[in-house]
C-alpha positions in Angstrom: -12.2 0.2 61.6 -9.7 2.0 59.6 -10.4 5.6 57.5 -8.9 6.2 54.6 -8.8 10.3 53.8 -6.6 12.8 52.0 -5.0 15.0 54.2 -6.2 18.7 53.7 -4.3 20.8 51.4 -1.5 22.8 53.0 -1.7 26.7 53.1 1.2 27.6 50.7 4.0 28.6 52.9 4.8 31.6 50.6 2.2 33.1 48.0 5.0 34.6 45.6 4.7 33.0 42.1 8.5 34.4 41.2 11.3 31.4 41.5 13.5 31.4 44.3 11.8 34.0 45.7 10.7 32.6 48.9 13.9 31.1 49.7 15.8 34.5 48.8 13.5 36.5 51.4 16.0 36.3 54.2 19.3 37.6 52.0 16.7 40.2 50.7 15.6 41.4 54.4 19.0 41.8 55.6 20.4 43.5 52.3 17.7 45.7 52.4 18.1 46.5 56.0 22.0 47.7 55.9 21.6 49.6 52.5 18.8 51.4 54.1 21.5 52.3 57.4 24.1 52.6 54.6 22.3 55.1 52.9 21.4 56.8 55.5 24.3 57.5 57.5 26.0 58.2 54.5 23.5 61.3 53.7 24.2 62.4 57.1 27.8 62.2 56.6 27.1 63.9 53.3 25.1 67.0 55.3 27.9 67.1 58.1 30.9 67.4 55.1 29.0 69.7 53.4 29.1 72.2 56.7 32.9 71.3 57.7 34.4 72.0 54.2 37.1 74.4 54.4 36.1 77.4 53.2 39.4 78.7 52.3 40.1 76.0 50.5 37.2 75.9 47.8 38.6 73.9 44.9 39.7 71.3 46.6 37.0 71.1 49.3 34.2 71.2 46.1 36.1 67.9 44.3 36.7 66.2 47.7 32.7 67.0 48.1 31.8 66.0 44.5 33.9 62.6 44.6 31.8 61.7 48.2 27.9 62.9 46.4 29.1 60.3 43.3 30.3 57.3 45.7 26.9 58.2 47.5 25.1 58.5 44.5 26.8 55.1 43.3 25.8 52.8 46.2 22.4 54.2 46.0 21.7 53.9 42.4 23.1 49.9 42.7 21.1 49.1 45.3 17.5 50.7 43.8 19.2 48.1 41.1 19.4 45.0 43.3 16.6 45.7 45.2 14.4 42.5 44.4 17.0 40.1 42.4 15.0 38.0 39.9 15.8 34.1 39.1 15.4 31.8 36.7 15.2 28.2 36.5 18.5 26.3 35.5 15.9 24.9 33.2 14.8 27.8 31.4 12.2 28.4 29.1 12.3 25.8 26.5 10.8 27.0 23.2 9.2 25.3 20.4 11.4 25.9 17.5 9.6 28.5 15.9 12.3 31.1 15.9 14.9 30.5 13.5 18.2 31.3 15.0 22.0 32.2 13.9 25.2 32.2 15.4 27.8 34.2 15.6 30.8 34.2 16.3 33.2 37.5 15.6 36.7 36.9 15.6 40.1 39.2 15.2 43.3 37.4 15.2 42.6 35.2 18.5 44.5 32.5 19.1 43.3 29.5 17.1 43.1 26.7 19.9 40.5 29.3 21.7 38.3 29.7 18.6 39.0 25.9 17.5 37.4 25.2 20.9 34.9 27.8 20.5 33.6 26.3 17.3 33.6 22.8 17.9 31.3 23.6 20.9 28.9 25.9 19.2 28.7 23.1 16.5 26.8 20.9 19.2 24.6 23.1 20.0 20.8 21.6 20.4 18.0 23.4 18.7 14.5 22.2 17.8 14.5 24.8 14.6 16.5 26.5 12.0 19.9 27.0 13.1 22.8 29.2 10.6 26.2 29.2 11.8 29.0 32.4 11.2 32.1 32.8 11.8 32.7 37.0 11.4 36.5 37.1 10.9 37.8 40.5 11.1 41.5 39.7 10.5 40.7 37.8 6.8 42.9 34.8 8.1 42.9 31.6 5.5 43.3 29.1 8.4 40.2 30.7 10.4 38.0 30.0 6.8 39.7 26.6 6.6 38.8 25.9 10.6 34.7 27.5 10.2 34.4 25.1 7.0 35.7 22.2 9.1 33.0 22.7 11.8 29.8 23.5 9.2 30.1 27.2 9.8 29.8 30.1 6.9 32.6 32.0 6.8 32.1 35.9 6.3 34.7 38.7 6.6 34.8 42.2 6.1 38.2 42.6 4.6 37.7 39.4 2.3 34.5 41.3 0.7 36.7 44.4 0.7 35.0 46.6 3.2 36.5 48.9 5.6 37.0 47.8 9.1 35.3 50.3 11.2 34.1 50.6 14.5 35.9 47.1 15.6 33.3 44.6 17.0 30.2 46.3 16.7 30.5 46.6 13.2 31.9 43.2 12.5 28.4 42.0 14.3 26.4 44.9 11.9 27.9 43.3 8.7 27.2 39.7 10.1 23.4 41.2 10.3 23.2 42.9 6.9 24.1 39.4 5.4 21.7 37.3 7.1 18.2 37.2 8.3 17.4 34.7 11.2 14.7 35.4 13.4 16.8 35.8 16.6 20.5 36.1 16.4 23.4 34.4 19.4 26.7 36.2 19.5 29.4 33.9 20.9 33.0 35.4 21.7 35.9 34.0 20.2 36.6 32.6 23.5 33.2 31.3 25.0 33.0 27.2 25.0 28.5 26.9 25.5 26.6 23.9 26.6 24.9 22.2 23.9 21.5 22.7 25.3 21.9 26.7 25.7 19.2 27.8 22.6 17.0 25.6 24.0 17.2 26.8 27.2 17.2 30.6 26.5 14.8 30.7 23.8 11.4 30.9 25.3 12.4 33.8 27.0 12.0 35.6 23.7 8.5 34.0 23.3 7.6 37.6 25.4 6.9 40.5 23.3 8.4 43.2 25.7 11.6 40.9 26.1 14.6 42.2 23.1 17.4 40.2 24.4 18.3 37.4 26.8 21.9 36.9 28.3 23.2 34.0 30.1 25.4 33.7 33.2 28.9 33.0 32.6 31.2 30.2 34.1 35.4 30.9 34.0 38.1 28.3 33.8 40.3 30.1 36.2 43.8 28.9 38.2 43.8 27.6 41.3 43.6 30.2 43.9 41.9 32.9 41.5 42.0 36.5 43.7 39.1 37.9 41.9 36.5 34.4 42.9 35.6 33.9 39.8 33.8 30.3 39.5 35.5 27.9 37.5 
């Protein structure tokens, strides 16, 4: 005779509902253990310096003194930061096209393959809803209006519409705002190439009513060999 049964259900083998966080526990443990021996030998470094200064040398002994309490204060500070790392899904949080969305793009006098390659990328980019394209050209270049009509964008510039050029980026994006009026707003530099599926993927995030804004994780096209490891 043969039986035919489910197996019971399995205990869950961690009961956290954040992503990744099970499998992060280990890197957490250990960080956590050597900022905590970090920390503290450095406050009793910090004690023993503070006894050894050289009194008859105060200036000096105060900013050697000072510079140590900041580095101190630095570490510390970053790792209260770090302490519990969230993750997201590469996924995301798809959203439902409610949100209608524009992009920016600000520009001043970049070269025009970058922003050629900038454009024609953000011009493939998926979205379920509304989606207003702008180029925000601070340097009033023909070619760059020639290049954003070529691609579907609206072309907008401060020194075309003859006002002054102040506080460089920031307020090229603060005139981009005054003249439109999507729901949620992408800013794109001149030299960022993103995947077509990004609003779709970073969207639903701003379904949450304490969330304000939502940025992405970068990806570099770097040489061979790059010293700083930055992933290509």
């Amino acid at each position: 005779m043969f039986n035919i049964f489910k197996h019971p259900p399995k205990e869950a083998a961690c009961p956290s509902r954040r992503f990744r966080d099970c499998e992060d526990k280990p890197r957490r443990v250990k960080a956590r253990f050597f900022s905590f021996i970090t920390i503290s030998t450095g406050l009793f470094y910090l004690v023993w310096a503070v006894f050894s200064a050289n009194r008859e040398h105060t200036v000096p002994a105060a900013l050697f003194l000072l510079a140590e309490f900041a580095c101190w204060g630095l570490f510390t500070l970053a790792t209260v930061g770090l302490w519990r790392l969230r993750f997201k899904p590469l996924e995301g949080l798809p959203g439902d096209g409610r949100f209608s969305v524009d992009i920016f793009i600000p520009t001043c006098s970049e070269p025009l393959q970058y922003l050629k390659a900038t454009l024609r990328a953000a011009s493939r980019i998926e979205y379920a809803g509304v989606v207003n394209r702008y180029v925000l050209d601070d340097a009033g270049r023909p070619e760059v209006e020639v290049l954003a009509r070529t691609f579907g964008f609206h072309y907008l510039s401060r020194p075309r519409s003859r006002q002054p050029s102040l506080n460089a980026k920031a307020g090229n994006l603060n005139f981009g705002l005054r003249q439109t009026h999507g729901d949620l707003v992408l800013v794109l530099d001149a030299d960022q190439v993103a995947q077509p599926n990004m609003l779709n993927t970073l969207v639903g995030y701003m379904g949450f009513a304490n969330v304000a804004f939502v940025q992405s994780k970068q990806s570099y096209l770097t040489q061979e060999g790059d010293p700083f490891y930055n992933k290509s």
